[in-house]
C-alpha positions as a Markdown table, in Angstrom:
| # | Residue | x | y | z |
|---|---|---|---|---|
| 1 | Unk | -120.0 | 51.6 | 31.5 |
| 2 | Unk | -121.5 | 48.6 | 32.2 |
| 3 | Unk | -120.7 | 46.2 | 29.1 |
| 4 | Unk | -123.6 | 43.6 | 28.3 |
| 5 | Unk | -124.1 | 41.6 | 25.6 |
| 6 | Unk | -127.6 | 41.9 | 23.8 |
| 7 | Unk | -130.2 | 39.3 | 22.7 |
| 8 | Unk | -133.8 | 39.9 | 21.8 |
| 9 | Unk | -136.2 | 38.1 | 19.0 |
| 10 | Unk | -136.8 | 39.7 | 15.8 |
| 11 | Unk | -140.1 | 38.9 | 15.7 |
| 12 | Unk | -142.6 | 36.6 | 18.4 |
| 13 | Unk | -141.2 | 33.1 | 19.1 |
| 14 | Unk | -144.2 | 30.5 | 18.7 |
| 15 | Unk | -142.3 | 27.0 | 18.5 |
| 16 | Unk | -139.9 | 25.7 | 21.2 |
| 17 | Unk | -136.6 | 26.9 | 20.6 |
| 18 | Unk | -134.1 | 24.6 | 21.8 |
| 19 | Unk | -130.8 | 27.5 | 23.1 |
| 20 | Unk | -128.3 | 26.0 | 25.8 |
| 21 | Unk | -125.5 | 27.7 | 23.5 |
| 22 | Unk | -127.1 | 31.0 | 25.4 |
| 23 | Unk | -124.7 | 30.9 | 27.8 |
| 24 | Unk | -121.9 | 33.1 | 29.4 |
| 25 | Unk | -119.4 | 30.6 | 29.0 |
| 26 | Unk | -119.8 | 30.8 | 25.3 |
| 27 | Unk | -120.4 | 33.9 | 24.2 |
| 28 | Unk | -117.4 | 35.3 | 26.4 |
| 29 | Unk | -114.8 | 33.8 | 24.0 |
| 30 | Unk | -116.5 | 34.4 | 21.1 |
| 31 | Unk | -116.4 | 36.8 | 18.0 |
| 32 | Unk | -120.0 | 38.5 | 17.5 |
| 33 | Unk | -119.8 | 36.6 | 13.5 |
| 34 | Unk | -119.0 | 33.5 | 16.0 |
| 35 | Unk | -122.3 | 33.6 | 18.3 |
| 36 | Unk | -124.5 | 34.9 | 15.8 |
| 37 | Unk | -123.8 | 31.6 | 13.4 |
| 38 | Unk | -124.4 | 29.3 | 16.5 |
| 39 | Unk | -126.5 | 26.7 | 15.8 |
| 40 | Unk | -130.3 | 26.0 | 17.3 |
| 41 | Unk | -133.8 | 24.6 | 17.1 |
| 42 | Unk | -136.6 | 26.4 | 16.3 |
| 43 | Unk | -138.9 | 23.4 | 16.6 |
| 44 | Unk | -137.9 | 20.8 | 14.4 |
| 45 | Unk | -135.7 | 23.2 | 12.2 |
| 46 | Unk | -132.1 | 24.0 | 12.5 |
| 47 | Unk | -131.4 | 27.6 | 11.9 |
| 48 | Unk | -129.1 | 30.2 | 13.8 |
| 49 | Unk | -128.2 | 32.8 | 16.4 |
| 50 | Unk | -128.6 | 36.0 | 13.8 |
| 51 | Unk | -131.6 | 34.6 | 12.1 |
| 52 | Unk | -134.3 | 34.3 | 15.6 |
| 53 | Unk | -132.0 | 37.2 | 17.4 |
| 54 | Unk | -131.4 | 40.6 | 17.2 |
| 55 | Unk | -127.5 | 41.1 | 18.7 |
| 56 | Unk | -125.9 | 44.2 | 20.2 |
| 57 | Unk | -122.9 | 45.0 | 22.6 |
| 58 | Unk | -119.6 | 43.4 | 22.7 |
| 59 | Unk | -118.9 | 39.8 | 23.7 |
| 60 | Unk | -119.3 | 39.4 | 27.5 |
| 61 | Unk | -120.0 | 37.0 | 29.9 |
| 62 | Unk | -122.9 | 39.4 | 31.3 |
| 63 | Unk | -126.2 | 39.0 | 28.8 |
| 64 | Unk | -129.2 | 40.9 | 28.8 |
| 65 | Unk | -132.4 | 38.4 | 26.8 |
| 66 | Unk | -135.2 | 40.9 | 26.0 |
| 67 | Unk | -138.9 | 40.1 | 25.6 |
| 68 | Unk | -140.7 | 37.3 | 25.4 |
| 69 | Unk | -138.8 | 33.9 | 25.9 |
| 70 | Unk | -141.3 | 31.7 | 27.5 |
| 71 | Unk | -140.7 | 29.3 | 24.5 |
| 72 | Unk | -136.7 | 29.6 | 25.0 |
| 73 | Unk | -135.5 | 26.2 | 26.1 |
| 74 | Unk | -132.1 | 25.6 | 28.5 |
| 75 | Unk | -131.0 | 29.2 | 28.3 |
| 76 | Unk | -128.0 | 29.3 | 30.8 |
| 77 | Unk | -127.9 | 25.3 | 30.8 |
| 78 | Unk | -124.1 | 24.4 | 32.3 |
| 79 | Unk | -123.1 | 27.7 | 32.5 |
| 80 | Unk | -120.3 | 28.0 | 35.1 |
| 81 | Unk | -119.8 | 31.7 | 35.3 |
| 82 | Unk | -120.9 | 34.9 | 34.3 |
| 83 | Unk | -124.7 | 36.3 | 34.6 |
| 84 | Unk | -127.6 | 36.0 | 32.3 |
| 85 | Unk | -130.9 | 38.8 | 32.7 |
| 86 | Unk | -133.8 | 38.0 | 31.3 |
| 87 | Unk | -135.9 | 40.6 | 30.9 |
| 88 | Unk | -139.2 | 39.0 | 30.5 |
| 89 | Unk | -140.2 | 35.3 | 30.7 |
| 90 | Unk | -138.4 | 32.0 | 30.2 |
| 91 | Unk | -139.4 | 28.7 | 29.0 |
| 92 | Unk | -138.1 | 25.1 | 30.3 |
| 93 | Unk | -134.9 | 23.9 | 31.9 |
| 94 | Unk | -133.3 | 27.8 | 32.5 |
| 95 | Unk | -130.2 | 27.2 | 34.3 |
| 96 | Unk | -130.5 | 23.3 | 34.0 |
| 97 | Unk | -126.7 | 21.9 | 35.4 |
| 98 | Unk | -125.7 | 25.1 | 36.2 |
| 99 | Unk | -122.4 | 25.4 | 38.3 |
| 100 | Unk | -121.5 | 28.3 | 38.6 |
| 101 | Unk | -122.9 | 32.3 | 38.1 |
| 102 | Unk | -126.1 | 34.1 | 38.1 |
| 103 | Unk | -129.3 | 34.3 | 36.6 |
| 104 | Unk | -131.7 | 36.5 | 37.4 |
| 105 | Unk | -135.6 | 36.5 | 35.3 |
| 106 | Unk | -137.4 | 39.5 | 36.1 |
| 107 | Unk | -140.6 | 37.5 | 34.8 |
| 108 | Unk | -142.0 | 34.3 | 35.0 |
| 109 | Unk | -140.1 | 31.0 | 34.4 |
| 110 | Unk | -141.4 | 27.5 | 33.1 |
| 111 | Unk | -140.8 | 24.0 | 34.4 |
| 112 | Unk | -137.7 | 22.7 | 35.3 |
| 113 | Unk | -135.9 | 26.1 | 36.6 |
| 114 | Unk | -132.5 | 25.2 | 37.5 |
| 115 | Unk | -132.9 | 21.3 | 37.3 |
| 116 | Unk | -129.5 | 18.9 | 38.0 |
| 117 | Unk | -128.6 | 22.6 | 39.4 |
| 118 | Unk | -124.7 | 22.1 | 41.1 |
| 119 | Unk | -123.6 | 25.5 | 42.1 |
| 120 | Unk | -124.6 | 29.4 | 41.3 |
| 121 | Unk | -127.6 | 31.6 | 41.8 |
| 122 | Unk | -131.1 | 31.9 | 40.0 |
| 123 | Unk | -133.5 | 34.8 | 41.2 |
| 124 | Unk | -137.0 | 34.7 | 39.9 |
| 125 | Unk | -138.6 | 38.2 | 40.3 |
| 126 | Unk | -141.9 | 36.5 | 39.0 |
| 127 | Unk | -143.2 | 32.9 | 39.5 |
| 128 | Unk | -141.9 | 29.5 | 38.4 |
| 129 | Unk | -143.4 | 26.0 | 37.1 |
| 130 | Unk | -143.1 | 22.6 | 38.3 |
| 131 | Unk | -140.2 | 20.5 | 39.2 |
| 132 | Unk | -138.1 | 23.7 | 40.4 |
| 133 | Unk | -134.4 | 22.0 | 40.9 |
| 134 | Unk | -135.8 | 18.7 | 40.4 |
| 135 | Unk | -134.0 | 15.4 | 39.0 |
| 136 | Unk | -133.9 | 15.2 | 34.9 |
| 137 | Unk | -136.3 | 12.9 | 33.8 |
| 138 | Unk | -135.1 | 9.2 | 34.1 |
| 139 | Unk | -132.3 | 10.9 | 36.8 |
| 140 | Unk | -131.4 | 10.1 | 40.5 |
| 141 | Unk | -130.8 | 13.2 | 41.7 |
| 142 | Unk | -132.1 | 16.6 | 41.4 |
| 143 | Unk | -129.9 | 19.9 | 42.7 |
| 144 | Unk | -126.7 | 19.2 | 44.3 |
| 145 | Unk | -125.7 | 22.5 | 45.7 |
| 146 | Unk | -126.5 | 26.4 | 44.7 |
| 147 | Unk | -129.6 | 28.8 | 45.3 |
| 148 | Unk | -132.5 | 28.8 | 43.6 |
| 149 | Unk | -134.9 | 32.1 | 44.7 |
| 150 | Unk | -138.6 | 32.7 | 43.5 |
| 151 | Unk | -140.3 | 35.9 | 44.8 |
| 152 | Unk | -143.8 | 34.5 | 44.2 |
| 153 | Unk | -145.3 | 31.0 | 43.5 |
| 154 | Unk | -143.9 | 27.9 | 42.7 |
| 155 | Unk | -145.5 | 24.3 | 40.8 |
| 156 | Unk | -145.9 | 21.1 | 41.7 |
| 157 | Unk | -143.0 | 18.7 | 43.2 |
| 158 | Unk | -140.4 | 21.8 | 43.9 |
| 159 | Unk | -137.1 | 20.2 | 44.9 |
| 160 | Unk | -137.8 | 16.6 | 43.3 |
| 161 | Unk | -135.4 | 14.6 | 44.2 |
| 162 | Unk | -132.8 | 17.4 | 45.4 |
| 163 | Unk | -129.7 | 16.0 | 47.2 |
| 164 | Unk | -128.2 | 19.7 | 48.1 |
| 165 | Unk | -128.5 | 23.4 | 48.2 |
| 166 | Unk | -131.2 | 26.2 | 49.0 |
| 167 | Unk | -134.5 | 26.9 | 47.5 |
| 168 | Unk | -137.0 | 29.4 | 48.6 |
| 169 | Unk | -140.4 | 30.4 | 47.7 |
| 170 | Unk | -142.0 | 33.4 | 48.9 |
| 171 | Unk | -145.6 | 33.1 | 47.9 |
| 172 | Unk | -147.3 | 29.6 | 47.8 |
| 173 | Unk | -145.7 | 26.0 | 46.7 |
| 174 | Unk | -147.4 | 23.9 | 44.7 |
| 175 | Unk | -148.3 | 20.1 | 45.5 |
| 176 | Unk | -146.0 | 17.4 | 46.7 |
| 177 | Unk | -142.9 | 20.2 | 47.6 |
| 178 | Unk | -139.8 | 18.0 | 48.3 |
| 179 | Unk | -140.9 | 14.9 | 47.0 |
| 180 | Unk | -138.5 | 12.1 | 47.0 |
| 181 | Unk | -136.0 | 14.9 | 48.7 |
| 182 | Unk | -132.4 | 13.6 | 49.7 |
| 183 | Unk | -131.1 | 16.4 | 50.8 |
| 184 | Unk | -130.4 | 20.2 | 50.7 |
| 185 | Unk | -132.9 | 22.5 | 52.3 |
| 186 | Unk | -136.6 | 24.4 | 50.6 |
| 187 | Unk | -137.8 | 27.2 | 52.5 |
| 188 | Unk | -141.5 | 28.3 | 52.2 |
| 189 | Unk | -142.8 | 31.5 | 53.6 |
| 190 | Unk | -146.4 | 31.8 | 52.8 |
| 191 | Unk | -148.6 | 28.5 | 51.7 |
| 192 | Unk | -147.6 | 24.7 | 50.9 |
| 193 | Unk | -149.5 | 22.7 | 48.8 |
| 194 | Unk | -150.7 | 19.3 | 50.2 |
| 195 | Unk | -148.4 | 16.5 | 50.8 |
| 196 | Unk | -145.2 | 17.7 | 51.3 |
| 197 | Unk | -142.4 | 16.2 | 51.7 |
| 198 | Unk | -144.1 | 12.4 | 49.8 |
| 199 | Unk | -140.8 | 9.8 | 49.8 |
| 200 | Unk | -138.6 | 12.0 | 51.5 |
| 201 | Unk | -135.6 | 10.7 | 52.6 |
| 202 | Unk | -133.2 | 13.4 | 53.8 |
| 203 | Unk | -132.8 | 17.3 | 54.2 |
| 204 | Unk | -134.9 | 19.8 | 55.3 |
| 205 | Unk | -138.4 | 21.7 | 54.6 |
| 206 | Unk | -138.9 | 24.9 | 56.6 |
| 207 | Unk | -142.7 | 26.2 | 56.4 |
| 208 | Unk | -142.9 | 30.1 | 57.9 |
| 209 | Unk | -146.5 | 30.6 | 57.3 |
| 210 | Unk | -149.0 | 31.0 | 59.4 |
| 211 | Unk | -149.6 | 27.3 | 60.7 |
| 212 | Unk | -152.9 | 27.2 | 61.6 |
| 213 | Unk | -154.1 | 29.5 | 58.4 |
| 214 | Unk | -151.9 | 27.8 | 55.8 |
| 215 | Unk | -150.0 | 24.6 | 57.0 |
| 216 | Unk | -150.8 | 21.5 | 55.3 |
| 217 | Unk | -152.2 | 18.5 | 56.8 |
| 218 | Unk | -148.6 | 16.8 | 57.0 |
| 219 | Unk | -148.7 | 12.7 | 55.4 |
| 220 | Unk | -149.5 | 10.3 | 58.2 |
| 221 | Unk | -145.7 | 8.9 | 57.5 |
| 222 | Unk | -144.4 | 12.3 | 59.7 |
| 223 | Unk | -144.9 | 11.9 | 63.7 |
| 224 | Unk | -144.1 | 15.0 | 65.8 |
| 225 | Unk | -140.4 | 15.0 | 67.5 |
| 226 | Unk | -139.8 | 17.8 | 69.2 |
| 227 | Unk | -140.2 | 21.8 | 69.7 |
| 228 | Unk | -137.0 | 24.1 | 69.4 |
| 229 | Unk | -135.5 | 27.5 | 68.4 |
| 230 | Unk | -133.0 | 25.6 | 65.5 |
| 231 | Unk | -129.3 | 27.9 | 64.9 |
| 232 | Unk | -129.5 | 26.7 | 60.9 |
| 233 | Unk | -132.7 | 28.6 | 60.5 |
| 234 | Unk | -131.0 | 31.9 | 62.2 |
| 235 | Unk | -127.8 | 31.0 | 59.4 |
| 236 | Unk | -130.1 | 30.4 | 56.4 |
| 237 | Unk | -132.0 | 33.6 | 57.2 |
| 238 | Unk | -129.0 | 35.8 | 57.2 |
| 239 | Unk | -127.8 | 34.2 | 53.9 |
| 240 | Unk | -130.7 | 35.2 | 52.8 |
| 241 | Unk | -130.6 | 38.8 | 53.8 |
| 242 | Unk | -127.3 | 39.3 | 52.1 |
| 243 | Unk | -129.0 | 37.5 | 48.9 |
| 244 | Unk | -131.6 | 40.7 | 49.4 |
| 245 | Unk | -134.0 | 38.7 | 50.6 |
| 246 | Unk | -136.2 | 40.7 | 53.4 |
| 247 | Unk | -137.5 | 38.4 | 56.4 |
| 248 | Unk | -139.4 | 38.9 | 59.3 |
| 249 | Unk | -137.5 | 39.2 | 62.4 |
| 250 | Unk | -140.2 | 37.1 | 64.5 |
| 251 | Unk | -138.7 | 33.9 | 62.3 |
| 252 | Unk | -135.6 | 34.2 | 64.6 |
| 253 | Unk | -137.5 | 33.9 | 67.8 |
| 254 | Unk | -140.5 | 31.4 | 67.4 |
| 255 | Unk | -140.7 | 28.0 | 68.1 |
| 256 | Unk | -140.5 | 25.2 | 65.2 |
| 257 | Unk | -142.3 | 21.9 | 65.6 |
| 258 | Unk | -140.2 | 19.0 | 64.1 |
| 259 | Unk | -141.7 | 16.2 | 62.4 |
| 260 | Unk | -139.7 | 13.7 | 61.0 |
| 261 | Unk | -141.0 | 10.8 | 58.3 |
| 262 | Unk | -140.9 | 7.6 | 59.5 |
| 263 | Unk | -140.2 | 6.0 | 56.3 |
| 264 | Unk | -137.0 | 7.4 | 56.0 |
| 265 | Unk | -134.7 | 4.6 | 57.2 |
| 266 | Unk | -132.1 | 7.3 | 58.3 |
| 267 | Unk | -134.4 | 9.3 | 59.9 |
| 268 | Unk | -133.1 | 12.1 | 58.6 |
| 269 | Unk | -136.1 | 13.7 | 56.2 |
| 270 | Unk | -137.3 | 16.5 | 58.3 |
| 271 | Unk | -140.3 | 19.3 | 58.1 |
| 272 | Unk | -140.1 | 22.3 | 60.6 |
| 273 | Unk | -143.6 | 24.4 | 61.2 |
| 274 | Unk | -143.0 | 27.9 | 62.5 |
| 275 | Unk | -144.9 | 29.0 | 65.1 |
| 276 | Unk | -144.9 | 32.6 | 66.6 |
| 277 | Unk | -144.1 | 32.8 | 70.1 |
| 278 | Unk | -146.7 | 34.4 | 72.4 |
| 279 | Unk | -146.8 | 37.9 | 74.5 |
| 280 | Unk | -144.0 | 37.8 | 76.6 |
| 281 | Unk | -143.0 | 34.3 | 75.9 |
| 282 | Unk | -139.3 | 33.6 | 75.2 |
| 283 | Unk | -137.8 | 30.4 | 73.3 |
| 284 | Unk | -136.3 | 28.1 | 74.6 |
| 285 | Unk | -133.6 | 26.4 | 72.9 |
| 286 | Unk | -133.8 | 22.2 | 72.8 |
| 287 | Unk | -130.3 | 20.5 | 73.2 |
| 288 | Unk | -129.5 | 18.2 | 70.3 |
| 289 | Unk | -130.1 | 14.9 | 72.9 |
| 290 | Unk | -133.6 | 15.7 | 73.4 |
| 291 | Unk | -134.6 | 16.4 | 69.7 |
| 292 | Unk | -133.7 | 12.8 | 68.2 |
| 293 | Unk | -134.3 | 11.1 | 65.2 |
């Protein structure tokens, strides 16, 4: 039998409720009397565990958060293992520093999903704010490594400052995706908000939409490079695919049109367009010397 450790509200939760404690890594080594007296903010009062939660299960390092937590602050923050459902919505900074494990929200998720993110998985069933595996505020970095996956819509500024790892977004990302971007790599497959890629410095934004329906007027800072059929897009798609993630075999055999921002002093900050290839067209593969920075 599948052992899981239980945690839903007594009653609905109306003020911010400041929980990083909810976390794998805790509640694993714990007694239940243990996790229940843990200590957290509800608003501006300190109170506990056992008196916002009602608790069932054994002590695990899998959780299962029921109902309504869109006011749940940091659940999963640091967590290094284990795996964390939420079955319902989540509030701010879920998964914020996370290193290791998985978390999977079968609702929507507020601002901040997965922010200073290092290693692990987050799947968002639902849609997610702004600032998706962005920098902490008054930070340098945002992400460094792991994968961040939202079925539906994202916010504003997705991937702020991110220096490594994967995020996708299936339905439409909001305003300014990648901005300030230093590396790692944000896949979009339906719409992208306008100005993409705004301060972008390094790493990758891949845009598999229909180009002339939905692509973005790109900023004037990106100049056209070059047209080619790229392997990392064929190695990201099949990480996806073992992730669950379905994807359209025409993405493997298109063209994508390189544009690369100028202001980037390494020339490294880079936005691929997809573009399906034609009736008995075949791609053609660019060698690495003819698609320069």
């Amino acid at each position: 039998m599948d052992k899981k450790f239980i945690l839903k509200p007594k009653k609905p939760i109306e003020l911010p409720l400041e929980a990083e404690v909810i976390s794998p890594d805790l509640f694993s080594v714990m007694t239940i009397e243990e996790i229940e007296s843990l200590p957290i903010y509800y608003g501006n009062r300190k109170t506990s565990i056992k008196k916002i939660f009602l608790t069932s299960g054994k002590p695990s390092d899998r959780l299962s958060l029921e109902g309504d937590l869109s006011m749940v602050v940091g659940i999963g923050s640091r967590m290094t293992r284990g795996e964390i459902i939420v079955k319902g919505n989540c509030g701010n900074f879920t998964g914020a520093g996370m290193k290791g494990g998985r978390i999977l929200i079968e609702g929507n998720t507020a601002d901040w999903l997965g922010s200073g993110m290092r290693g692990g998985l987050i799947e968002v069933r639902g849609s997610a704010g702004d600032f998706i595996g962005g920098a902490f505020p008054g930070e340098k970095f945002g992400m460094r490594g792991g994968t961040i996956l939202v079925n539906k819509n994202s916010g504003k500024e997705t991937g702020l400052r991110m220096l490594g790892g994967l995020i996708t977004v299936k339905g439409r990302a909001g305003d300014f995706l990648g901005s300030g971007m230093k590396g790692g790599t944000i896949i979009v497959f339906s719409r992208m908000g306008q100005g993409p890629g705004f301060q972008m410095k390094g790493g990758t934004i891949i845009f598999l939409g229909e180009k002339k329906k939905y692509a973005p007027t790109l900023l004037p800072t990106f100049v056209y490079n070059c047209s080619f059929n790229p392997l990392i897009v064929r190695v990201l798609l099949k990480q996806l695919e073992k992730l669950g993630i379905k994807t359209d075999p025409r993405f493997l055999m298109g063209d994508y049109h390189r544009f690369i921002n100028l202001l980037s002093r390494s020339g490294k900050g880079e936005i691929l367009l997809f573009e399906p290839l034609k009736a008995q067209q075949t791609p053609k593969p660019v060698p690495p010397s003819k698609c320069t920075d």
